[in-house]
Each structure stands twice: as C-alpha cells, then as structure tokens.
N, CA, C and O of each residue as an XYZ file, in Angstrom:
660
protein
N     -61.031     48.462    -29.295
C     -61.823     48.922    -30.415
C     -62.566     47.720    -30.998
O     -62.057     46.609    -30.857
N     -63.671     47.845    -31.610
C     -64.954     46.584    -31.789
C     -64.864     46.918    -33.362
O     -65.215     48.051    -33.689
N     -64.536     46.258    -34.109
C     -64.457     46.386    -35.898
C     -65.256     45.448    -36.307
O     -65.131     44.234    -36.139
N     -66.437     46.264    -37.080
C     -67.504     45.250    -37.925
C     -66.786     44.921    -39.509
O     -66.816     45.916    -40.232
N     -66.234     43.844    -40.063
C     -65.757     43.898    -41.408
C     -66.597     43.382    -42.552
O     -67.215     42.326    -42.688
N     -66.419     44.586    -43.450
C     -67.948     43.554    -44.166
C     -67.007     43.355    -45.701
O     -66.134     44.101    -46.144
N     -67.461     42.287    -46.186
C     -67.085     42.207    -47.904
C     -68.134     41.865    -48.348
O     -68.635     40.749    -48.206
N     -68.841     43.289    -49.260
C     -70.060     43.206    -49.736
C     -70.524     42.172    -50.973
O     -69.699     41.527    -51.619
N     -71.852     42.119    -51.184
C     -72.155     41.480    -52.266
C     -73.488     41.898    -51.753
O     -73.830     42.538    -50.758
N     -74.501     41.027    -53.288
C     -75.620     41.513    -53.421
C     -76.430     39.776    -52.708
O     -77.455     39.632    -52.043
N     -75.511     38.811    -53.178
C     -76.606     37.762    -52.440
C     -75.818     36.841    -51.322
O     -76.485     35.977    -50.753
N     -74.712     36.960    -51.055
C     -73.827     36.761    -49.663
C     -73.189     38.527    -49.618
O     -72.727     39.176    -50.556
N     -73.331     38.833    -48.551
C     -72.732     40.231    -47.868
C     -71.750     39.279    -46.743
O     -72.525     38.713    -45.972
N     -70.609     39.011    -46.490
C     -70.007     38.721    -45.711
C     -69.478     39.482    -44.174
O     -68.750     40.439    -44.440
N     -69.605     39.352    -43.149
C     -69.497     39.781    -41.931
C     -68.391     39.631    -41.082
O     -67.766     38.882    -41.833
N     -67.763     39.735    -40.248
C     -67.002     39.770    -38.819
C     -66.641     40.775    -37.797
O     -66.153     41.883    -38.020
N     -66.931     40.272    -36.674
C     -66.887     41.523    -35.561
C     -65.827     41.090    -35.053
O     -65.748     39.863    -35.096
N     -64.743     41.752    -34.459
C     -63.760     41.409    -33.530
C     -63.654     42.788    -32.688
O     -64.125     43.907    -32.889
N     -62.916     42.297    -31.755
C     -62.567     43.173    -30.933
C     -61.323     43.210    -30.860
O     -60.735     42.133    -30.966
N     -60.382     44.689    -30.619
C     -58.431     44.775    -30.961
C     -58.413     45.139    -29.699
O     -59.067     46.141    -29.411
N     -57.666     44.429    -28.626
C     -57.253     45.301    -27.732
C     -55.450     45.395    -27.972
O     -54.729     44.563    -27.421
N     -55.094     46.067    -28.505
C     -53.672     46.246    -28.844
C     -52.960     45.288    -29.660
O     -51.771     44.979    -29.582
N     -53.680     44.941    -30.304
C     -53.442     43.834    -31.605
C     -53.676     42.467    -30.851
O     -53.653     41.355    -31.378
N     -53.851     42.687    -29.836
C     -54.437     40.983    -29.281
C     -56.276     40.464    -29.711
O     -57.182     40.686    -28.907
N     -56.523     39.792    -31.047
C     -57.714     40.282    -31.042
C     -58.619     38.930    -30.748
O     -58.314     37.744    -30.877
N     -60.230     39.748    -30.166
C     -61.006     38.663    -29.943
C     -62.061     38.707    -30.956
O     -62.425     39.826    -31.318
N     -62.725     37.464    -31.580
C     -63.577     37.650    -32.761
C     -64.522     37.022    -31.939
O     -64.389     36.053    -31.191
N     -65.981     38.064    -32.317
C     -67.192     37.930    -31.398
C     -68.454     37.229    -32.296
O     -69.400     36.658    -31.753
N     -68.302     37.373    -33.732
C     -68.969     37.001    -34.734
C     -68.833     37.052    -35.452
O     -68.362     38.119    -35.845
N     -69.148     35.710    -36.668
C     -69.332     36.160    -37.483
C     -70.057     35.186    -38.917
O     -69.985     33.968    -38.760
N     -70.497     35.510    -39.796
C     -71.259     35.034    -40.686
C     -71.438     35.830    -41.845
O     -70.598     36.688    -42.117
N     -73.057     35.533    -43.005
C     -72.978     36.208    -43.921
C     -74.921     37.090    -43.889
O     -76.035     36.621    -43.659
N     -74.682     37.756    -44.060
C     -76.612     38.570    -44.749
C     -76.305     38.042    -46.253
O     -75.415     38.294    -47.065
N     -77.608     37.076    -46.258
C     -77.927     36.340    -47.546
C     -79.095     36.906    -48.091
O     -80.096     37.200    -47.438
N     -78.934     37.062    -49.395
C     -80.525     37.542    -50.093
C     -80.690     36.019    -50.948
O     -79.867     35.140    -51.205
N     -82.200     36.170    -51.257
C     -82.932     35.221    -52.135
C     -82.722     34.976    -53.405
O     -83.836     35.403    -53.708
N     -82.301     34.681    -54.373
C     -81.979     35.147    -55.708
C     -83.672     34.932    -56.398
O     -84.456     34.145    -55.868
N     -84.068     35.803    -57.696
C     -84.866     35.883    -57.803
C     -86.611     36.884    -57.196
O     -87.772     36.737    -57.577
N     -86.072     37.719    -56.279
C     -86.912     39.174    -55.763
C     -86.158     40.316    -55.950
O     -84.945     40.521    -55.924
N     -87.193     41.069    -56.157
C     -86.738     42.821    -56.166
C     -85.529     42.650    -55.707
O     -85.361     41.840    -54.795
N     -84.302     43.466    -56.309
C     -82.995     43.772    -56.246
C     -83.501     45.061    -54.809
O     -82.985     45.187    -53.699
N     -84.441     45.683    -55.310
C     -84.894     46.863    -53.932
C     -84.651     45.965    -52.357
O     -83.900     46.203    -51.411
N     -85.599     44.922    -52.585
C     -85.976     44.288    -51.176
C     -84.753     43.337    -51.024
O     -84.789     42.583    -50.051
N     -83.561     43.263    -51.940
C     -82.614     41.997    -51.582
C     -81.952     43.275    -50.903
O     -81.499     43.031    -49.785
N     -81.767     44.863    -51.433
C     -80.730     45.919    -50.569
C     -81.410     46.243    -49.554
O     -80.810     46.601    -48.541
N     -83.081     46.188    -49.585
C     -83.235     46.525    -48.126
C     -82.971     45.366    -46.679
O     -82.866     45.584    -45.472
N     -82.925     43.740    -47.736
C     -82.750     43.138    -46.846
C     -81.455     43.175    -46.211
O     -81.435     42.803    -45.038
N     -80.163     43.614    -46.835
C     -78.975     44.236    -46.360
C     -78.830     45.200    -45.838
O     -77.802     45.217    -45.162
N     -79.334     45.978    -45.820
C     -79.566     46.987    -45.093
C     -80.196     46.806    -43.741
O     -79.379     46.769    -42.821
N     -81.315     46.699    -43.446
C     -81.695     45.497    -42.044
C     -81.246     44.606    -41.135
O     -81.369     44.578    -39.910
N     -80.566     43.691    -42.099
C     -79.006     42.836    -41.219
C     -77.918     43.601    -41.018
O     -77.189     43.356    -40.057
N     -77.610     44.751    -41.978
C     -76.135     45.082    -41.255
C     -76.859     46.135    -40.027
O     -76.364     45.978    -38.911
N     -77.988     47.197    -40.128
C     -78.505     47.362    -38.485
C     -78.577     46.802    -37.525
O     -78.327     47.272    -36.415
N     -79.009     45.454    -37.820
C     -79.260     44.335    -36.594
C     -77.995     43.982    -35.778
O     -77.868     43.932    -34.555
N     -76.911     43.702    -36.950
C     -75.617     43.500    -36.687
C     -74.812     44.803    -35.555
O     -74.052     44.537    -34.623
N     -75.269     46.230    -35.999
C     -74.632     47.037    -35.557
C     -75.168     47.003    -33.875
O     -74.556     46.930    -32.809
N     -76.809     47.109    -34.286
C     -77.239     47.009    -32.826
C     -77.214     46.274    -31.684
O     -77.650     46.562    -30.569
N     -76.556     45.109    -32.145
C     -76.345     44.053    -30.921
C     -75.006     43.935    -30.895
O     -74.715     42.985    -30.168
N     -73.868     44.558    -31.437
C     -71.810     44.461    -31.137
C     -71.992     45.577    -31.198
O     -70.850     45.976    -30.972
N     -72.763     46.722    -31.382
C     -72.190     48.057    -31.177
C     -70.414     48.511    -31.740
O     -69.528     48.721    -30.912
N     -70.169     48.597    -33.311
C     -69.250     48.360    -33.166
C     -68.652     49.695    -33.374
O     -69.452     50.530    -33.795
N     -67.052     50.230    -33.122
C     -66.823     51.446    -32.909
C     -66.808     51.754    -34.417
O     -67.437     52.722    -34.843
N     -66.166     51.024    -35.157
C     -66.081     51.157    -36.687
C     -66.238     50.486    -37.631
O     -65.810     49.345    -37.456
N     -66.885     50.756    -39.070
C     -66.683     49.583    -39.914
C     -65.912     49.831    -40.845
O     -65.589     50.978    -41.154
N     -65.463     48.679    -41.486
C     -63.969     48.308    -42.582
C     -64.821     47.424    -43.287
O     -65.311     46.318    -43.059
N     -64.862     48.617    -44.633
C     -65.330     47.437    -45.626
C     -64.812     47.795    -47.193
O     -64.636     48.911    -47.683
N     -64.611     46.331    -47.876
C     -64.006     46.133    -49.402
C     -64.122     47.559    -50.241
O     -65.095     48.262    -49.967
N     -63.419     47.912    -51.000
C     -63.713     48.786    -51.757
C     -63.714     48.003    -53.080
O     -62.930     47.058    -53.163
N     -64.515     48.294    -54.130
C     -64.465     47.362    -55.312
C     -63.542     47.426    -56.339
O     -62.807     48.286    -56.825
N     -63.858     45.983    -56.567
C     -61.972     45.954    -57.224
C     -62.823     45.868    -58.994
O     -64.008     45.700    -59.282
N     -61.726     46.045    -59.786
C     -62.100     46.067    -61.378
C     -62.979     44.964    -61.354
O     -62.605     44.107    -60.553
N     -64.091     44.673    -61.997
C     -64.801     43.890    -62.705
C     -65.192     44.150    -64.613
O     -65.533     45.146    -65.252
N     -64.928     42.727    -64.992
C     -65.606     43.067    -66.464
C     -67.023     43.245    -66.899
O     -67.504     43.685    -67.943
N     -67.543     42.791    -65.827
C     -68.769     43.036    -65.710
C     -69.406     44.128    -65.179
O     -69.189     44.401    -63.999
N     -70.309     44.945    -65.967
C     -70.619     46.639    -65.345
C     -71.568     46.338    -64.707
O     -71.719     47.120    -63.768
N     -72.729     45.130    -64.778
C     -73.953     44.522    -63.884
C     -73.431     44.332    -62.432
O     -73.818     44.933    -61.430
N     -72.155     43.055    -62.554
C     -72.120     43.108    -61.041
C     -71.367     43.815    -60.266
O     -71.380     43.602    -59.054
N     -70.290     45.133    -61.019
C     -70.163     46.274    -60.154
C     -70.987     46.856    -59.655
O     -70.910     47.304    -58.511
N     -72.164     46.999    -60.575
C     -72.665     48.119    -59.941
C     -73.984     47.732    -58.990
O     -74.656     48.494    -58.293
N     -74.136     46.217    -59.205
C     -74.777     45.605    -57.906
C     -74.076     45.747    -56.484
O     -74.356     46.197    -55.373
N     -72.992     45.105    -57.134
C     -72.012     44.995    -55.440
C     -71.839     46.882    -54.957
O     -72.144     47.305    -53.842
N     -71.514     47.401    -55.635
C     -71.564     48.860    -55.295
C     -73.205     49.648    -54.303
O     -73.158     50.553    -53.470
N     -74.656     48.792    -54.870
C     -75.002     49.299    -54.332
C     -75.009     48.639    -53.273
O     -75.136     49.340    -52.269
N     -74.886     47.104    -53.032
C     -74.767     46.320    -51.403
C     -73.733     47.581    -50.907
O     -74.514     48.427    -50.470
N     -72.426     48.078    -50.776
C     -71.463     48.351    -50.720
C     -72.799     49.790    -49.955
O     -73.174     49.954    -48.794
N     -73.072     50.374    -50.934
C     -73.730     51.494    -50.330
C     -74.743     51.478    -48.956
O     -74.597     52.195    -47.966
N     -75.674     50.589    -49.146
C     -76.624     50.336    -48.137
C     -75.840     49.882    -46.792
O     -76.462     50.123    -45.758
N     -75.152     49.545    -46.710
C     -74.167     48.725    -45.634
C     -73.621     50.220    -45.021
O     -73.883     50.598    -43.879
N     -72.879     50.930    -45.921
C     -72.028     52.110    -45.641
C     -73.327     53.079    -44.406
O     -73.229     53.510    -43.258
N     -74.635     53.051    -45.629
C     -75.853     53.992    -45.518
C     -76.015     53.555    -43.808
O     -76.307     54.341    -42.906
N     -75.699     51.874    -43.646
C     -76.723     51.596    -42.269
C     -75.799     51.990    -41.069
O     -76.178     52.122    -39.905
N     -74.087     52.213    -41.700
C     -73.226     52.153    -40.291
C     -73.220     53.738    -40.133
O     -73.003     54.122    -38.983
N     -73.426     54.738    -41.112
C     -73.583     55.907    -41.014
C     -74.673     56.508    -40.103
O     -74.643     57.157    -39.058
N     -75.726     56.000    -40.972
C     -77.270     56.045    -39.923
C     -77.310     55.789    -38.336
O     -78.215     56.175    -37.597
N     -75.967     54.945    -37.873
C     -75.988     54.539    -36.756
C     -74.809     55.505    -36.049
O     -74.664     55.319    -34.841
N     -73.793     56.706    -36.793
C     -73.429     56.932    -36.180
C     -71.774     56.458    -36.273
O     -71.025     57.175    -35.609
N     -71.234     55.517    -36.899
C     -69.943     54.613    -37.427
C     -69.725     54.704    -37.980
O     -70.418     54.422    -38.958
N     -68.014     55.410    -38.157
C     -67.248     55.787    -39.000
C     -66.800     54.506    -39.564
O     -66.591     53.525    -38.851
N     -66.612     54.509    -41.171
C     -66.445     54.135    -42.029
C     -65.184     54.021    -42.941
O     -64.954     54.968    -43.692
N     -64.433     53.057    -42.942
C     -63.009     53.010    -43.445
C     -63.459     51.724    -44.587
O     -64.274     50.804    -44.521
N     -62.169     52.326    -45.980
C     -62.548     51.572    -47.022
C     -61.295     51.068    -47.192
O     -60.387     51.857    -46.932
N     -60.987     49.972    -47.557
C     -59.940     49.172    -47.798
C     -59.762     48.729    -49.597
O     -60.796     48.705    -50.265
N     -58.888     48.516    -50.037
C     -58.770     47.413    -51.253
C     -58.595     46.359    -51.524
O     -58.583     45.965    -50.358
N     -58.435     45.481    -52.082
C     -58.303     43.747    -51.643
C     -57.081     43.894    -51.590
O     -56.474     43.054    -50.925
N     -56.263     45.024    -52.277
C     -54.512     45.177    -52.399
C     -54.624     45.142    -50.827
O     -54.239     44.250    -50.071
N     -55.269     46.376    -50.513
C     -54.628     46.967    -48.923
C     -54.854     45.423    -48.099
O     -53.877     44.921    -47.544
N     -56.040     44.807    -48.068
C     -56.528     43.530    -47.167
C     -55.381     42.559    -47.478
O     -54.950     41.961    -46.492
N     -54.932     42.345    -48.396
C     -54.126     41.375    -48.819
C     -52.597     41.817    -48.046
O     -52.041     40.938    -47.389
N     -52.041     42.995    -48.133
C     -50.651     43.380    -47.655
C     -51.001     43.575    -46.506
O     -49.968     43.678    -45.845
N     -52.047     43.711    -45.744
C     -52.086     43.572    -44.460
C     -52.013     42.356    -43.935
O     -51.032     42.030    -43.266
N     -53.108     41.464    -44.183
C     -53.235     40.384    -43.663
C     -51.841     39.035    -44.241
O     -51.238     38.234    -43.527
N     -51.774     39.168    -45.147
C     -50.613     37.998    -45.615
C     -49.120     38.940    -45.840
O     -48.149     38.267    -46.186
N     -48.992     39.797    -45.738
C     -47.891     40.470    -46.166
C     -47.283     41.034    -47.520
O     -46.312     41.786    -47.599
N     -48.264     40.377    -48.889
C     -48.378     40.208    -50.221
C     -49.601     40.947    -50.625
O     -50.741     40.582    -50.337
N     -49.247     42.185    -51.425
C     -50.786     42.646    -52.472
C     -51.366     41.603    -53.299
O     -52.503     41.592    -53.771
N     -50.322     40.600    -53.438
C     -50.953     40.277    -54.836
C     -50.712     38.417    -54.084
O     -49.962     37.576    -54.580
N     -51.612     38.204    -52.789
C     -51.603     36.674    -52.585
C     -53.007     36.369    -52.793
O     -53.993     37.103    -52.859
N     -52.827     34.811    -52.902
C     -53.957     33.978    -53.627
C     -54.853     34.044    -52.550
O     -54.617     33.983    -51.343
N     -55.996     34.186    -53.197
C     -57.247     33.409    -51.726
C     -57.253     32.741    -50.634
O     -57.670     33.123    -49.541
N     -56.729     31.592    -50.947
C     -56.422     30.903    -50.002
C     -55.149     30.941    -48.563
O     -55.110     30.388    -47.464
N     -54.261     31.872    -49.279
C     -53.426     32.354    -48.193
C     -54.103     33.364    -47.281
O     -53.418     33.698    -46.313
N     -55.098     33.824    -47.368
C     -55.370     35.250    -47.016
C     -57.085     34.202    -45.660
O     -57.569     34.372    -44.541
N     -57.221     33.497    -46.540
C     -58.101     32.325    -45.776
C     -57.031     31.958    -44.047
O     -57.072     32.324    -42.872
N     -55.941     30.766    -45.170
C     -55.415     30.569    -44.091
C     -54.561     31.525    -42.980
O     -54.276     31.154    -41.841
N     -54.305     32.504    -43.419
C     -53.806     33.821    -42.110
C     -54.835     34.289    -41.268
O     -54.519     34.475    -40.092
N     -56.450     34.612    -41.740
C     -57.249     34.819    -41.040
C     -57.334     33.835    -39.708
O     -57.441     34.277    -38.564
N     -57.270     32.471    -40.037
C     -57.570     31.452    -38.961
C     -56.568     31.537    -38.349
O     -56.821     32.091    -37.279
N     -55.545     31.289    -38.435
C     -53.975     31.412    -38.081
C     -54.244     32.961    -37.320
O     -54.160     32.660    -36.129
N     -54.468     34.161    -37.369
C     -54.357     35.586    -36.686
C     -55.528     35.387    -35.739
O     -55.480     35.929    -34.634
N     -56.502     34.704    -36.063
C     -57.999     34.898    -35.002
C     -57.986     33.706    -34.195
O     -58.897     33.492    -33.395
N     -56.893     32.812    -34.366
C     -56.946     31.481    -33.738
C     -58.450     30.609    -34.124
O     -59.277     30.358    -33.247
N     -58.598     30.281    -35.318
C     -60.068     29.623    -35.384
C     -59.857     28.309    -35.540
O     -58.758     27.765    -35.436
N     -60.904     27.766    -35.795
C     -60.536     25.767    -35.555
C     -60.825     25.582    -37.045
O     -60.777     24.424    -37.462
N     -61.187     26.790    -38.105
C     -61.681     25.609    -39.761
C     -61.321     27.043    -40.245
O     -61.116     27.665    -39.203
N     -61.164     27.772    -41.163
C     -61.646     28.680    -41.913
C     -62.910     29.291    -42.118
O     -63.651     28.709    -42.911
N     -63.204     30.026    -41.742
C     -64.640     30.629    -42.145
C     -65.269     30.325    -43.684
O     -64.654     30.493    -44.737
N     -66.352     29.941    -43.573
C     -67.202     29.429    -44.836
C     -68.781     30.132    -44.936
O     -69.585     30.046    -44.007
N     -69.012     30.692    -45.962
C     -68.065     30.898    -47.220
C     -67.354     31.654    -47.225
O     -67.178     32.345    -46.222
N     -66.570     31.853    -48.493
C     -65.166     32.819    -48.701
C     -65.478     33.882    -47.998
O     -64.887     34.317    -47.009
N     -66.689     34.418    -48.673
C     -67.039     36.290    -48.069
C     -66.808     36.335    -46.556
O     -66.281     37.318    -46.035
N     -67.154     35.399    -45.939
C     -67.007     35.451    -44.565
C     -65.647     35.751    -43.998
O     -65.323     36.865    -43.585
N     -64.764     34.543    -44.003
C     -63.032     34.952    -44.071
C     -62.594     36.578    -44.493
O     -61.833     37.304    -43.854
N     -63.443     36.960    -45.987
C     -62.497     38.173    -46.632
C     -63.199     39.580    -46.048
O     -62.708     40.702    -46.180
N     -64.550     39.242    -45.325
C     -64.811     40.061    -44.239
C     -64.379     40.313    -43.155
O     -64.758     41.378    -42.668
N     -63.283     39.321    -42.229
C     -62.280     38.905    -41.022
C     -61.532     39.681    -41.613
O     -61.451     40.795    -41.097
N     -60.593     39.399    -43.063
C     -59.684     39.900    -43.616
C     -59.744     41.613    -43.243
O     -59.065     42.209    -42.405
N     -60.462     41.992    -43.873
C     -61.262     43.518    -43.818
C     -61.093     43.776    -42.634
O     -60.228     44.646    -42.530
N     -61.533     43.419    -41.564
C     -61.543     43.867    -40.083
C     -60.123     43.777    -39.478
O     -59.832     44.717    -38.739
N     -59.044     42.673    -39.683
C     -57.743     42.678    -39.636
C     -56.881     43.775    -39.993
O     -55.874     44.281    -39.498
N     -58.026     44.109    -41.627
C     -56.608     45.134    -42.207
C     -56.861     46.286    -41.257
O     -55.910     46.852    -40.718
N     -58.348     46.721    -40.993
C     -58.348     48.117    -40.192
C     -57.328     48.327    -39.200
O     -56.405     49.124    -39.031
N     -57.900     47.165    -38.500
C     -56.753     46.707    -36.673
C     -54.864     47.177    -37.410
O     -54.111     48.132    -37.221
N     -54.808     46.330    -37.973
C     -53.345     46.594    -38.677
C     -52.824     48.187    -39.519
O     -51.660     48.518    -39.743
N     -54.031     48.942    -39.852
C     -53.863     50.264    -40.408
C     -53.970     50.902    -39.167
O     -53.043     51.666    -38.899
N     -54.965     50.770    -38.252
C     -54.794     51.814    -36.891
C     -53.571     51.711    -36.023
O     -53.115     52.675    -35.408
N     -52.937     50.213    -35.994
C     -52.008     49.770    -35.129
C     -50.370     51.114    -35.974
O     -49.327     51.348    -35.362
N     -50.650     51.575    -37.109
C     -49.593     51.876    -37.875
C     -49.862     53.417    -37.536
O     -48.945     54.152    -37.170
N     -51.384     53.921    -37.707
C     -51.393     54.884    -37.457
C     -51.237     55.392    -36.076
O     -50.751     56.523    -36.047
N     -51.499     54.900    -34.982
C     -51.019     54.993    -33.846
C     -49.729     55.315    -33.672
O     -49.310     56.376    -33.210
N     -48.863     54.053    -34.183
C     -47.403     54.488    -34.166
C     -46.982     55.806    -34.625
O     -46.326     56.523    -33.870
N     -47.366     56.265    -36.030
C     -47.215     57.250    -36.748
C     -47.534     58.773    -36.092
O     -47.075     59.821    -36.546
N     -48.539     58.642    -34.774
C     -49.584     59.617    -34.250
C     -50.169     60.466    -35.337
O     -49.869     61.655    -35.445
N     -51.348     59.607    -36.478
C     -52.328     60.450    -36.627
C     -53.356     58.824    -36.346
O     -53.246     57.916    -37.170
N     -54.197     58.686    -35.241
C     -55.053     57.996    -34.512
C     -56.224     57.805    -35.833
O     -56.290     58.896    -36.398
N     -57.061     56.898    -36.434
C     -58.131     56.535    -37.039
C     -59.256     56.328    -36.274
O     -60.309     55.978    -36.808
C-alpha cells in the first residue's frame, strides 16, 4: 500500500509518501508545498491544491492520511489550516483517494506509543521507523511521515481485527 501523509498548513503543507509492504516500510518522498506569505490566501490554496495533484500524479498513492486539527486559540489560523486541510482532501478526492483523518493524539500513540509525547520524540521515532540519516526538516515534514506511519499502524490493526481500511 503507497500512503501520501500530509500535515496541513497554509504556508508549509508538509508531505511523505511511503510505501507498507506488511509493516516493512519504504519512504519514496518527501518534503513540503510552500506558499509565499503576502498573496491572495485564494492563490496560496490553489497553490496547494496543485502540489498535492502533482504529488498524487507522480506516487500514485493508494491513500491519503492527513492531521485532523487540533484546538487552536486562534480562530484565524484554524480556519486557515482547515481550509489547506480542505483543498488537499478536495485534490486526493478529485483523484479518486480515499481519505483517512488522524489526530495528533492518534499520530502520537501510534508512532511513539504516548498521546501525549513531545515533538521531538515523535521526530526521533519517525527516523528511527523509516531508517533516515537526519530527521526530516522542517517539523511539518517529519509530522507528515508521522501521519503516514499512523495509517500503516491503524490498517496493520485493522487487518488483524478483519475490518480491512
């Protein structure tokens, strides 16, 4: 199975593709869709919207796993990151790719074993589970790996369980 993981935002959208073949996994890419700060909020979502197509069309991936938003005090950048969150959803739909939403709880008890671990543990398990040589930079990047881990680790459960994702 080919898992695109995204942890949205409005001016880093964070990325990773891996591939699970039975929890042995291979990571094929990964990086961030950056907007400009300072243009149309329209043309920074269409520019997310565009990269996560591009993305889909060249890994073809079977599914995407992406952040669901966690409390903010701020109602501006919820509801920014909500619409990155949307356009991303909009482009894997458009293509056909089912769509699984995670929480930073769920990403976190998947990937480190803890709902409630620090950043940096959840950094260092990504490199440590994907075998990488540095941590992915920036954060979004890693907590997009994260995302794609937790799916692999929710299907690996549902499998066991027999209801298949």
């Amino acid at each position: 199975m080919r898992i695109i993981g995204i942890d949205p935002g409005i001016a880093i959208m964070g990325y990773g593709i891996i591939d699970d073949d039975c929890g042995k996994f291979k990571v094929l890419e990964y990086g961030a869709i950056t907007t400009r700060a300072g243009i149309k909020k329209s043309i920074r979502l269409k520019d997310i919207y565009d990269g996560t197509i591009l993305l889909i069309e060249k890994y073809r991936p079977d599914v995407m796993a992406i952040e669901e938003l966690f409390f903010n005090k701020n109602a501006k950048t919820v509801i920014t990151i909500g619409e990155s969150r949307g356009v991303a959803i909009l482009a894997a739909v458009n293509c056909g790719i089912d769509v699984f939403e995670y929480t930073p709880l769920q990403v976190k008890q998947s990937v480190v074993g803890y709902g409630r671990a620090e950043k940096k543990q959840v950094q260092n398990m990504v490199k440590a589970i994907l075998g990488l040589n540095e941590i992915p930079k920036p954060d979004d990047v890693a907590d997009a790996l994260a995302v794609a881990l937790c799916h692999c680790n929710s299907n690996i459960m549902n499998m066991k369980l027999g209801s298949l994702k």
